[in-house]
Backbone as a printed PyTorch tensor [residue, N CA C, xyz], in Angstrom:
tensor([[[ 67.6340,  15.0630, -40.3210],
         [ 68.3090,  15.5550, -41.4970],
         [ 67.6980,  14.8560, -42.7130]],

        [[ 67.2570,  15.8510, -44.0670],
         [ 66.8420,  14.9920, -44.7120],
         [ 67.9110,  14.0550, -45.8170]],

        [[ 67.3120,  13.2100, -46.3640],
         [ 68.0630,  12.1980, -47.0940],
         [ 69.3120,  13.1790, -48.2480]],

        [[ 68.8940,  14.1000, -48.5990],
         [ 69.7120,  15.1510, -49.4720],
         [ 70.6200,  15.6430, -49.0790]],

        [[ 70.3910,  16.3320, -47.6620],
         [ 71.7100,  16.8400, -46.5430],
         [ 72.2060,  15.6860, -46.4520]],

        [[ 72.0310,  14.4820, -46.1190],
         [ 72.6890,  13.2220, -45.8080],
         [ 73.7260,  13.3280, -47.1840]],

        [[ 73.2450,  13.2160, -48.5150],
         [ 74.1770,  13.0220, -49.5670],
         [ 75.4980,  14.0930, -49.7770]],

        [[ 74.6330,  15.7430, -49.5950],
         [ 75.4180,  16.1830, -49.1130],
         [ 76.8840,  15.9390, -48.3900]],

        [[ 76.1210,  15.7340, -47.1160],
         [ 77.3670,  15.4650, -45.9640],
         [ 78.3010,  14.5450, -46.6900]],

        [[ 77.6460,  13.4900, -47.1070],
         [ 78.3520,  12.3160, -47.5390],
         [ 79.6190,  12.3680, -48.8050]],

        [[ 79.0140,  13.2270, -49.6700],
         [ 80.0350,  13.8380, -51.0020],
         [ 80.7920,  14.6720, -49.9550]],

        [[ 80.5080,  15.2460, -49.3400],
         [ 82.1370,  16.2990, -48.7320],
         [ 83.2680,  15.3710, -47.9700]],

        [[ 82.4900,  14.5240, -47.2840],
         [ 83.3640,  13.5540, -46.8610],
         [ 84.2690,  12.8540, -47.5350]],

        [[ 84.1010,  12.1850, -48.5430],
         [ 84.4280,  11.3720, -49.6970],
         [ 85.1130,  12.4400, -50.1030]],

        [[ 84.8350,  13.7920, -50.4350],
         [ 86.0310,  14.6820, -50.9210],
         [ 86.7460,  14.8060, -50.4180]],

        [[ 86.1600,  14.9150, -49.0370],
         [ 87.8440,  15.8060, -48.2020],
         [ 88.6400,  14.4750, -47.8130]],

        [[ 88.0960,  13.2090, -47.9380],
         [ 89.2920,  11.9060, -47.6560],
         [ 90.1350,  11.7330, -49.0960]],

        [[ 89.2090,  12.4480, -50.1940],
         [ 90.0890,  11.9820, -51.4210],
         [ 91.3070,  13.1710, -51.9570]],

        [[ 91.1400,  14.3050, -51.2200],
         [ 92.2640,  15.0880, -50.8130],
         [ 93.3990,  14.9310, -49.9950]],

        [[ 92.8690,  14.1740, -48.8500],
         [ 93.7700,  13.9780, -47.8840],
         [ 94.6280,  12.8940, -48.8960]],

        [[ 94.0640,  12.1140, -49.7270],
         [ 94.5300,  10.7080, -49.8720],
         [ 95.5970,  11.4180, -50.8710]],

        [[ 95.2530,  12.2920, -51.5370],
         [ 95.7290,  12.7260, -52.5310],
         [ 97.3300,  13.3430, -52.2580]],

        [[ 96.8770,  14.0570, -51.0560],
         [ 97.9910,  14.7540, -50.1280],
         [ 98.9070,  14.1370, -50.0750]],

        [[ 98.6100,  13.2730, -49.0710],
         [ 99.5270,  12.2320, -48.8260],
         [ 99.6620,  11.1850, -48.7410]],

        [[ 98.9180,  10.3200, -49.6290],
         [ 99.5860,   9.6690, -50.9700],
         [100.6060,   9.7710, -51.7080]],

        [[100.1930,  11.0930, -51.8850],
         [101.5920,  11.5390, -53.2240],
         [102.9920,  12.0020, -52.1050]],

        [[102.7850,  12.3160, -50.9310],
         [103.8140,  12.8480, -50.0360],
         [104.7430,  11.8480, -49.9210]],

        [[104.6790,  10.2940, -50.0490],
         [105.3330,   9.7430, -50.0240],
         [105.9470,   9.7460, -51.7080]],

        [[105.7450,   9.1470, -52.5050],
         [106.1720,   9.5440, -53.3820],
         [106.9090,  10.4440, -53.8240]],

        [[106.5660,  11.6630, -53.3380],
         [107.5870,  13.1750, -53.5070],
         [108.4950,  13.1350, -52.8590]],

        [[108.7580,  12.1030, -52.0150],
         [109.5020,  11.8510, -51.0470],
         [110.5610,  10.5870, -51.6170]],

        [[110.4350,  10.7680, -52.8680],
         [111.5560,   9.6050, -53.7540],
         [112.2960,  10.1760, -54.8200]],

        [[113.5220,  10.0190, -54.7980],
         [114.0130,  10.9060, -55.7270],
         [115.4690,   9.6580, -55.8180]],

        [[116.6350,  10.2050, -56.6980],
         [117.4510,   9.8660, -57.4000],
         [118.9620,  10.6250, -56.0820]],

        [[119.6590,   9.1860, -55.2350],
         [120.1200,   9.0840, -54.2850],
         [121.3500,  10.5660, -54.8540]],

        [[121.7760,  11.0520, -54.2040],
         [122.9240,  12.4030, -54.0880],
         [124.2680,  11.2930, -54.1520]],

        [[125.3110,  11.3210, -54.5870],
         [126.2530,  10.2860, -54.4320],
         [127.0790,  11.3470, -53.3890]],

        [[127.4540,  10.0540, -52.6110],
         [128.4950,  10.9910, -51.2590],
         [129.6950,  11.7860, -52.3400]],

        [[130.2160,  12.7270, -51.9760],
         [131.7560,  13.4340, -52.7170],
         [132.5670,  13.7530, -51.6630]],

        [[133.4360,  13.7750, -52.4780],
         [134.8870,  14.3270, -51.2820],
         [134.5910,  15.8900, -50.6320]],

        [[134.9210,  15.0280, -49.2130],
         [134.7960,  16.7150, -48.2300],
         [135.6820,  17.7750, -48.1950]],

        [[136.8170,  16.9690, -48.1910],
         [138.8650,  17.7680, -48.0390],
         [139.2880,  17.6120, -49.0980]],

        [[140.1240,  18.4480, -50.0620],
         [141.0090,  18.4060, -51.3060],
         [142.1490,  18.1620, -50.3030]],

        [[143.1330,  17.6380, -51.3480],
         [144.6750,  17.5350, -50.6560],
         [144.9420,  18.4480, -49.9160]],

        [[145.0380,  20.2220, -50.6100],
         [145.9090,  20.6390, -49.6710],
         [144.4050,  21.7380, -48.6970]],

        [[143.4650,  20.9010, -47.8960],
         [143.0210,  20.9760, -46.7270],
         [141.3480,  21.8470, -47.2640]],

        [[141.1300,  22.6160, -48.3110],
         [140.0640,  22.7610, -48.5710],
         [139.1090,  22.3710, -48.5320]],

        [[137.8580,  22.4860, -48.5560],
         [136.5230,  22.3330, -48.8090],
         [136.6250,  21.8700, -50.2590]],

        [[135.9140,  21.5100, -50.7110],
         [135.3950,  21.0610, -52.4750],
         [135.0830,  21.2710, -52.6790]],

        [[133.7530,  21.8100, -51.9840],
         [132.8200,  22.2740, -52.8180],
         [132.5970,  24.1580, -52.3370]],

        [[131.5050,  24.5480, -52.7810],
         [132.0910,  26.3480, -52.7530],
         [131.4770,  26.3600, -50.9900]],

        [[132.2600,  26.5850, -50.2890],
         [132.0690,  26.7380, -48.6750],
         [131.0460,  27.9410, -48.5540]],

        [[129.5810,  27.6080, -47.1170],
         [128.5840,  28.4840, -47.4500],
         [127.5880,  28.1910, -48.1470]],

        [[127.7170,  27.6240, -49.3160],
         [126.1870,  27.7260, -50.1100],
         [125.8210,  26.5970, -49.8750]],

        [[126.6360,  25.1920, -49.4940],
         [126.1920,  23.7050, -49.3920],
         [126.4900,  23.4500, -47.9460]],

        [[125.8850,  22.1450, -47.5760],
         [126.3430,  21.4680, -46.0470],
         [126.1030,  19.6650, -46.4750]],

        [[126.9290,  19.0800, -46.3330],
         [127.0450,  18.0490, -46.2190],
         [126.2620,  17.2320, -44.6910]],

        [[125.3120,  16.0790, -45.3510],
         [124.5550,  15.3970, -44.0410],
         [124.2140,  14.1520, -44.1590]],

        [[124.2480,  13.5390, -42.6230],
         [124.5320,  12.0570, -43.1600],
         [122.9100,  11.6650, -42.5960]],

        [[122.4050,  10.7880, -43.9040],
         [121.3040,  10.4080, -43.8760],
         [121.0240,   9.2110, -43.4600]],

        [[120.4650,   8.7150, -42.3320],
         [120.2870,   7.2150, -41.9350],
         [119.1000,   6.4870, -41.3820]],

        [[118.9180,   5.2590, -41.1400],
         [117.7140,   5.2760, -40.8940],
         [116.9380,   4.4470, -41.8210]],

        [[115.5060,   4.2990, -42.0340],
         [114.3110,   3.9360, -42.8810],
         [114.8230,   4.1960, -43.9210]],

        [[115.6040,   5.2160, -44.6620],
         [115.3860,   5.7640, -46.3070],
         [116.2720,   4.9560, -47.3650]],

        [[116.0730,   5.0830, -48.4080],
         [116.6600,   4.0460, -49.2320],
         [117.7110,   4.2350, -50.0080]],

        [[118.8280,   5.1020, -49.6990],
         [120.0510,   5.5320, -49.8570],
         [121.2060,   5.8540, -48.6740]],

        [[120.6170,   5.2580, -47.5340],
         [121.4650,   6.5170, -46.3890],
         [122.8520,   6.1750, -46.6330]],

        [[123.2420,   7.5260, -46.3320],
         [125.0020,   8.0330, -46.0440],
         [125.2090,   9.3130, -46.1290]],

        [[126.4350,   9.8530, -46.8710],
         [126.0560,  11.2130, -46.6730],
         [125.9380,  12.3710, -48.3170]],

        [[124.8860,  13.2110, -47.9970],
         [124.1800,  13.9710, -48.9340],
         [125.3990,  15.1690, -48.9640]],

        [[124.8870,  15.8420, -50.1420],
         [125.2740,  17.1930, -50.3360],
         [124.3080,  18.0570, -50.8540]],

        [[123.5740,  19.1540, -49.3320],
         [122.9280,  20.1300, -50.1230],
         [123.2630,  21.2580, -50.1010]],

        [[122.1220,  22.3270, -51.1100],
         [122.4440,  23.4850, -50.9490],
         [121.6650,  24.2890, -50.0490]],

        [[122.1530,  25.1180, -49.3640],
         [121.7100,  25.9860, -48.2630],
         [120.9200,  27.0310, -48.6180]],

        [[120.1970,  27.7920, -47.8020],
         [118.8680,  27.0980, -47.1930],
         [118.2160,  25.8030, -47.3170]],

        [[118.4880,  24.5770, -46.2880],
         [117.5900,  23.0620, -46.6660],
         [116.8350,  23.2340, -45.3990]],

        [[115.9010,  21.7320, -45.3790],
         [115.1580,  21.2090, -44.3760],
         [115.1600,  19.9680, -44.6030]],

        [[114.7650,  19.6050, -43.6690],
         [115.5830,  17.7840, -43.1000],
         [114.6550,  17.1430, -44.8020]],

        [[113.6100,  17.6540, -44.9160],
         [112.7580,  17.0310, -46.1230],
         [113.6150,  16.8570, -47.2680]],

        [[114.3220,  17.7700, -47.4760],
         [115.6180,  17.8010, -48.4590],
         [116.6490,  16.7020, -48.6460]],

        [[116.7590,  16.7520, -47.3300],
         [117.6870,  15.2230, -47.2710],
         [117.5370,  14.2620, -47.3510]],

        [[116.1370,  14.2300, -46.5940],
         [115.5400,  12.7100, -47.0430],
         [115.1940,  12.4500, -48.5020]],

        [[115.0540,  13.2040, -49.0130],
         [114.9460,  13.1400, -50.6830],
         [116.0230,  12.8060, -51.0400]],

        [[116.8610,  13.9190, -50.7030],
         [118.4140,  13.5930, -51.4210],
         [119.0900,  12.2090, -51.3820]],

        [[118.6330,  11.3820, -50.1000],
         [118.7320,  10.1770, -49.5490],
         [117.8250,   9.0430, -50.2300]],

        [[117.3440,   9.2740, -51.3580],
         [116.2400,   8.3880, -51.8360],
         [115.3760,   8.1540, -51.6880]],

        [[114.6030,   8.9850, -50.7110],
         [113.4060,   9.0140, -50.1630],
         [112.9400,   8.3660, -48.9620]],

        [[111.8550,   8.2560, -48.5790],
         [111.9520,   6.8550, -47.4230],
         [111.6960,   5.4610, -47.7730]],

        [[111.8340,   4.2340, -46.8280],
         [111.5500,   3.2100, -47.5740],
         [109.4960,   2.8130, -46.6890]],

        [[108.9350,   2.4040, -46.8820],
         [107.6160,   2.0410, -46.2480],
         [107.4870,   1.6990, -44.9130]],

        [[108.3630,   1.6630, -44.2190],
         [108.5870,   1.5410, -42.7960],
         [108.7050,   2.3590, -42.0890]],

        [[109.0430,   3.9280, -43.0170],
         [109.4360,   4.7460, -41.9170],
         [108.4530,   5.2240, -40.9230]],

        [[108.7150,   5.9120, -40.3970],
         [107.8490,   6.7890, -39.2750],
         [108.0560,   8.2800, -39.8220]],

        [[107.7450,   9.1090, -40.0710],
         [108.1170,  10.5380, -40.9230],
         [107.6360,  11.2560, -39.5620]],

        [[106.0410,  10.9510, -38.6500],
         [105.6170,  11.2410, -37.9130],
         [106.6010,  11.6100, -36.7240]],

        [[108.0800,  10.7580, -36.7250],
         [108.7680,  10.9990, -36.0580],
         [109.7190,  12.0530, -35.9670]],

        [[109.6360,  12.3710, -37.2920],
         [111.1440,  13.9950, -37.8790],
         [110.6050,  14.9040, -37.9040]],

        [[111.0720,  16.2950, -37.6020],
         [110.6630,  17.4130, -38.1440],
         [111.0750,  17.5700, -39.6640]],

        [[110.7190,  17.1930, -40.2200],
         [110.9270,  17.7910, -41.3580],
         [111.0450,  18.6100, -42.4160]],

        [[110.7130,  19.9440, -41.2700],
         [110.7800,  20.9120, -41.5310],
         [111.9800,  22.2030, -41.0690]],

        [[112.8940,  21.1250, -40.2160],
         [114.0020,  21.6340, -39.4240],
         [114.9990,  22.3440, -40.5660]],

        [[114.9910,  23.3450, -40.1260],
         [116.5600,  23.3180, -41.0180],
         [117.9740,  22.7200, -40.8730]],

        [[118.1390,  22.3640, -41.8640],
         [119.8660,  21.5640, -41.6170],
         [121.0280,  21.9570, -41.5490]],

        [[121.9640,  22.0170, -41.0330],
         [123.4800,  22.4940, -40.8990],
         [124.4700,  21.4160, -41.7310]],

        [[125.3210,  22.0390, -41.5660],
         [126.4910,  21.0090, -41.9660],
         [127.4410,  20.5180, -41.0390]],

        [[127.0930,  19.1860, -41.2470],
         [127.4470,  17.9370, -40.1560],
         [126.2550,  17.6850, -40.0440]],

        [[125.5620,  17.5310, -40.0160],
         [124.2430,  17.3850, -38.9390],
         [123.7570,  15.6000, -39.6110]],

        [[123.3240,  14.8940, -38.3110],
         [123.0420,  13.4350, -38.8920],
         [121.4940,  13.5950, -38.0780]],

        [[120.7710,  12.7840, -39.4840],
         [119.3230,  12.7140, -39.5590],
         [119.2630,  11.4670, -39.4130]],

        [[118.3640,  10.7450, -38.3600],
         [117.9070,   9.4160, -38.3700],
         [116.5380,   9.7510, -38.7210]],

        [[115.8420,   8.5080, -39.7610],
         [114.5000,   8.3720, -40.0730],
         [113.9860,   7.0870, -39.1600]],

        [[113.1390,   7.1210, -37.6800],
         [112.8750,   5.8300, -37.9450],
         [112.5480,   4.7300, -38.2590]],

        [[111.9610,   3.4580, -38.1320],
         [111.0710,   2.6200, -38.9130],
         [109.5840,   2.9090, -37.7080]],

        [[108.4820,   2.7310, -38.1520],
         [107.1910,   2.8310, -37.3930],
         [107.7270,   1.4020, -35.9510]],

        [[107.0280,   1.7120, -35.0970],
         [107.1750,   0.7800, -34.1140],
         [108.5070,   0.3710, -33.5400]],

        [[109.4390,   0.7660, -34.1640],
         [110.9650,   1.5100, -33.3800],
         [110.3270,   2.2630, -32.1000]],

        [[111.5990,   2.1590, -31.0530],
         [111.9030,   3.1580, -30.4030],
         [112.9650,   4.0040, -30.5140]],

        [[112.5900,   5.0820, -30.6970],
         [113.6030,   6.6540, -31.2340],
         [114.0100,   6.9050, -30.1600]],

        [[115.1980,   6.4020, -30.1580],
         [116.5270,   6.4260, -29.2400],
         [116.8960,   8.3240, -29.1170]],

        [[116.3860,   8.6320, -28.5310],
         [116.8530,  10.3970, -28.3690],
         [118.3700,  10.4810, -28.6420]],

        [[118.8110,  11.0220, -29.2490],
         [120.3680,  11.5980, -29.5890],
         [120.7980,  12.7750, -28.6840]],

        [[122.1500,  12.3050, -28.0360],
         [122.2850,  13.2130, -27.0640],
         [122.5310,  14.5540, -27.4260]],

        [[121.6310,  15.4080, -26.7570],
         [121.8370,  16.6410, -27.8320],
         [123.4380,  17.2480, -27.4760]],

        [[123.8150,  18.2440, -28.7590],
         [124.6430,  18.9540, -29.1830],
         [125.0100,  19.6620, -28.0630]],

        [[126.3300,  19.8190, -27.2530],
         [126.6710,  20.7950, -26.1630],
         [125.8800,  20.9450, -25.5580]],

        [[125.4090,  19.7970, -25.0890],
         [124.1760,  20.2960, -23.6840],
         [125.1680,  19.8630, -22.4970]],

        [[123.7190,  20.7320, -21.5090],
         [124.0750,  20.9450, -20.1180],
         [125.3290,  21.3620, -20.0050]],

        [[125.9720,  22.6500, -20.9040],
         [126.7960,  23.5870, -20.4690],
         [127.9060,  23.1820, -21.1230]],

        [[128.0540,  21.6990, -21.3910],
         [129.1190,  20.7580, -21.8920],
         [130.5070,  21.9340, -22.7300]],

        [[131.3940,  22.3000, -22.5400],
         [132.2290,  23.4460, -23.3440],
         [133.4260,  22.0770, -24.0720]],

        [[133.4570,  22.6390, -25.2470],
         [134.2340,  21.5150, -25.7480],
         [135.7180,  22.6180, -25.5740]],

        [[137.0310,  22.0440, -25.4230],
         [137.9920,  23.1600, -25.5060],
         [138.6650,  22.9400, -26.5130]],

        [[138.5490,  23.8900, -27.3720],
         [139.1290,  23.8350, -28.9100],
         [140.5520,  23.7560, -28.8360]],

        [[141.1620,  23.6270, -28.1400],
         [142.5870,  23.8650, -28.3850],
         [143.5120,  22.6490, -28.1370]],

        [[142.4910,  21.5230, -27.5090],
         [142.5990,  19.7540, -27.1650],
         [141.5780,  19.0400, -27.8380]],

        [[140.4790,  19.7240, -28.3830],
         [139.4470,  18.8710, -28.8030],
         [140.2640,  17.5800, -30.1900]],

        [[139.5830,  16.5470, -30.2580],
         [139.9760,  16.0790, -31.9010],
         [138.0650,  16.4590, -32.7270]],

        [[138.6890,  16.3010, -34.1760],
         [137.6950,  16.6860, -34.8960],
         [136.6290,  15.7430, -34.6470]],

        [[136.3030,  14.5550, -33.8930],
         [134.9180,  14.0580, -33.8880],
         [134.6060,  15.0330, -32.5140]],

        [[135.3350,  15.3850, -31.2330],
         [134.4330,  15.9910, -30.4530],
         [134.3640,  17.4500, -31.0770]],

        [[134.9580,  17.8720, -31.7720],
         [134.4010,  19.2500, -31.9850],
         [133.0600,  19.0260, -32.8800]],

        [[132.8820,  18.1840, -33.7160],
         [131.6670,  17.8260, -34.6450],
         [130.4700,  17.7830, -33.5080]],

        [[130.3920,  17.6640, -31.9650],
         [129.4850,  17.6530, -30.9020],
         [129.1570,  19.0150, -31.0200]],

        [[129.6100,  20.2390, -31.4790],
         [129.4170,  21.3500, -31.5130],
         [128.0640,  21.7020, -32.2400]],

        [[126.8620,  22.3540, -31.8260],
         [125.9440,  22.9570, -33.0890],
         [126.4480,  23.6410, -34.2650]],

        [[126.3540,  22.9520, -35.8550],
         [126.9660,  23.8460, -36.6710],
         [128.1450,  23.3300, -37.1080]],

        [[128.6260,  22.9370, -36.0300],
         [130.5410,  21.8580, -36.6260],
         [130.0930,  20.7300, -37.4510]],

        [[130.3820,  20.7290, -38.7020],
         [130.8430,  19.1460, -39.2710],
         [132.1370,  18.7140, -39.7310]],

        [[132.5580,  18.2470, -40.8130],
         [133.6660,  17.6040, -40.5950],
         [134.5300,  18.2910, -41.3490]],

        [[133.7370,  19.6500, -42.3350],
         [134.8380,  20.1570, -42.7360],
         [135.2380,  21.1440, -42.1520]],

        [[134.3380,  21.7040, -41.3540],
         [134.6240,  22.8560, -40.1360],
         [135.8340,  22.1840, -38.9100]],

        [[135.3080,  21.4190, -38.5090],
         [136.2950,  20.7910, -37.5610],
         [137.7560,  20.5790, -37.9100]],

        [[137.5160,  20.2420, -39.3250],
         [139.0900,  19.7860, -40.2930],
         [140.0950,  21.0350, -39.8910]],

        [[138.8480,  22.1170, -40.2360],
         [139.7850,  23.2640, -40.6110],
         [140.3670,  23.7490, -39.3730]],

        [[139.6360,  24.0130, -37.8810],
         [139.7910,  24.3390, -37.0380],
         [141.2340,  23.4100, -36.4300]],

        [[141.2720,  22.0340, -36.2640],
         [142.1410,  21.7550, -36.0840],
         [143.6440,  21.7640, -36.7970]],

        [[143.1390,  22.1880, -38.4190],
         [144.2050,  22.3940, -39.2020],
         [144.7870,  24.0040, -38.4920]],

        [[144.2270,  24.4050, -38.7510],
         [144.5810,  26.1000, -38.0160],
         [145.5960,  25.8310, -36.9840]],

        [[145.0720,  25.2860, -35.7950],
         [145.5420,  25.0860, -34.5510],
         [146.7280,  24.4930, -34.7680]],

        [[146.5420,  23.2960, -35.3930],
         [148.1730,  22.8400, -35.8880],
         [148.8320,  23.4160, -36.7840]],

        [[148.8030,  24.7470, -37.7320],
         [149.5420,  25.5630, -38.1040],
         [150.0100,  26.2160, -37.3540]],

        [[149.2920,  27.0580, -36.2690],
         [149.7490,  28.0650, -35.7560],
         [149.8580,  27.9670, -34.1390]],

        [[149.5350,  27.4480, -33.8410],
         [149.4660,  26.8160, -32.4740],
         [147.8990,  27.2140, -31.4430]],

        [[147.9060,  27.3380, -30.5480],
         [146.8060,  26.8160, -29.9060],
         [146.1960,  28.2070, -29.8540]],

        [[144.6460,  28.2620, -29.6600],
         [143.7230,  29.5460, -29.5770],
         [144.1530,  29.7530, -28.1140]],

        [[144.1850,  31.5230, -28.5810],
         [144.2140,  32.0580, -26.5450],
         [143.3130,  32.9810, -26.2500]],

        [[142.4470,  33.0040, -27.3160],
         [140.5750,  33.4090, -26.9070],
         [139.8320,  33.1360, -27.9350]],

        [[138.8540,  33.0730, -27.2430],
         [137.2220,  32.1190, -28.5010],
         [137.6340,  32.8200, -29.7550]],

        [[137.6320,  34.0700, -29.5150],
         [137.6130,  35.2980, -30.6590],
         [138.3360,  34.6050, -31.8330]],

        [[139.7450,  34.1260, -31.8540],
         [140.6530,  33.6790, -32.5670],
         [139.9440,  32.8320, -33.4990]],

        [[138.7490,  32.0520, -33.4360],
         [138.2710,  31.1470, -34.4240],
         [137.5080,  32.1730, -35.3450]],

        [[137.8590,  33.2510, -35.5590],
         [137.4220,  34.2300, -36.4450],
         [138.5580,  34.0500, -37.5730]],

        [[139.9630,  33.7180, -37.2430],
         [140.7210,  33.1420, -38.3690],
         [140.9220,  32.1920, -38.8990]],

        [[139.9270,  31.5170, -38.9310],
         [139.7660,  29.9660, -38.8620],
         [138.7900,  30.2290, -40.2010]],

        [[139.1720,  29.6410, -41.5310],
         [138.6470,  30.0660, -42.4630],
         [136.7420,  29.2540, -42.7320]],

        [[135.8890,  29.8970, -43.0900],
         [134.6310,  29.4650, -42.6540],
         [133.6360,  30.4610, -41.4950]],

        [[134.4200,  30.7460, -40.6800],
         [133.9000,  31.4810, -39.5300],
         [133.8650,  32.8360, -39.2980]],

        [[132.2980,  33.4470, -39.6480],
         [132.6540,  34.6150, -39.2880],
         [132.1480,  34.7940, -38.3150]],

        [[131.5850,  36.2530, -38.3490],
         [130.8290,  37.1860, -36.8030],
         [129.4950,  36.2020, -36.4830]],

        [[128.8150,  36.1760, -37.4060],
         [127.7540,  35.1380, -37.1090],
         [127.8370,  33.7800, -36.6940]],

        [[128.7370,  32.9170, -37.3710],
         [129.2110,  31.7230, -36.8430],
         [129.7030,  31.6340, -35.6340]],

        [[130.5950,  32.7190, -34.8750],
         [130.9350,  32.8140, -33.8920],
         [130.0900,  32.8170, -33.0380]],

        [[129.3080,  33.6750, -33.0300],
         [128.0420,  33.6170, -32.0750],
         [127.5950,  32.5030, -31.7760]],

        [[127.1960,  31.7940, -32.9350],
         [126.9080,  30.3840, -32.5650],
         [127.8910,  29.5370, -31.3550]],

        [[129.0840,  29.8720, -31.5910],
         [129.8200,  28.8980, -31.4090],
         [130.3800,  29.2940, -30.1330]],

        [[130.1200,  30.2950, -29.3520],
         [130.6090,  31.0180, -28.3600],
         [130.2460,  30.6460, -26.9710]],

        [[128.7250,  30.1310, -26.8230],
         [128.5350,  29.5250, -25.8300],
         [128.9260,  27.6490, -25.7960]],

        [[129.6130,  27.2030, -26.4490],
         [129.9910,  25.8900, -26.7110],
         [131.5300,  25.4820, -26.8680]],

        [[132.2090,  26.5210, -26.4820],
         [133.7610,  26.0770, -26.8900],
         [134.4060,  26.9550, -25.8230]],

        [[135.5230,  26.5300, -25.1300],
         [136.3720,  27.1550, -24.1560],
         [137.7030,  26.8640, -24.4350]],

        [[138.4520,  27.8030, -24.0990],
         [139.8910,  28.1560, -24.7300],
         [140.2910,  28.1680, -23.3600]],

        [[141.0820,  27.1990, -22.5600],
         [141.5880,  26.9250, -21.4500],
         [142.6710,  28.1050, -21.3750]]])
């Protein structure tokens, strides 16, 4: 190769590392923002606070330099939160999150630190696990995909208004839940 192709080669290299650097370099950085302050989930008389649907509340923990819990607006991805959360702190592992997941409400994000071991979180209603809504308390219904704490609030508020569900269907009056939510929620909950 002559000495020219060599310089060649050599300037593309040097470019394409000063892109990458550029990339992500700045990815951390974009990844710092001004912490979300936690807000109230329940008004007195049992509501949501904020407009139910367009936001989900998520608790951020881990590496980042605000964790607790966020308030976003819907459509997010875990990247969202970690922002909303102050970003990460220099330890994290990012390599470890999808960060491209989308988020629910309830849903808790651990960031870890590099050279941690990422303790797997037992997933959500696995292995068939049926939570029965009609005994559950609101932390096991929060085991649900999709349940957080103001969904759960409500579900058990329901139940203790009116008394106990006598088919899945019934969490269709359960304010929050419609045809779609149900679906979700249909293979994960049993009405004894």
């Amino acid at each position: 190769m002559s000495p020219r192709m060599w310089k060649v080669v050599w300037l593309g290299a040097v470019a394409g590392i000063a892109v990458l650097w550029l990339q992500y370099g700045r990815s951390n950085s974009a990844v710092s923002a001004t912490p979300v302050e936690p807000v109230p989930v329940v008004t007195t008389d049992g509501a949501r606070s904020d407009n139910a649907g367009v936001s989900a509340l998520v608790h951020v923990s881990g590496a980042v330099a605000a964790p607790g819990v966020v308030r976003l607006d819907l459509p997010a991805i875990l990247a969202d939160a970690v922002i909303a959360a102050g970003g990460v702190t220099p330890e994290a592992d990012l390599g470890a999150v999808n960060l491209a997941m989308a988020v629910t409400d309830g849903q808790q994000i651990v960031v870890p630190a590099r050279g941690s071991e990422v303790a797997a979180a037992p997933p959500l209603g696995a292995a068939g696990e049926l939570i029965a809504i009609n005994s559950a308390t609101p932390e096991e219904l929060q085991r649900i995909p999709g349940v957080g704490p103001v969904l759960a609030h409500r579900i058990v508020q329901y139940r203790d208004d009116r008394g106990p569900f006598s088919v899945v269907e019934d969490l269709l009056d359960v304010p929050g839940i419609g045809e779609g939510r149900l679906a979700d929620l249909r293979n994960h909950v049993s009405v004894p």
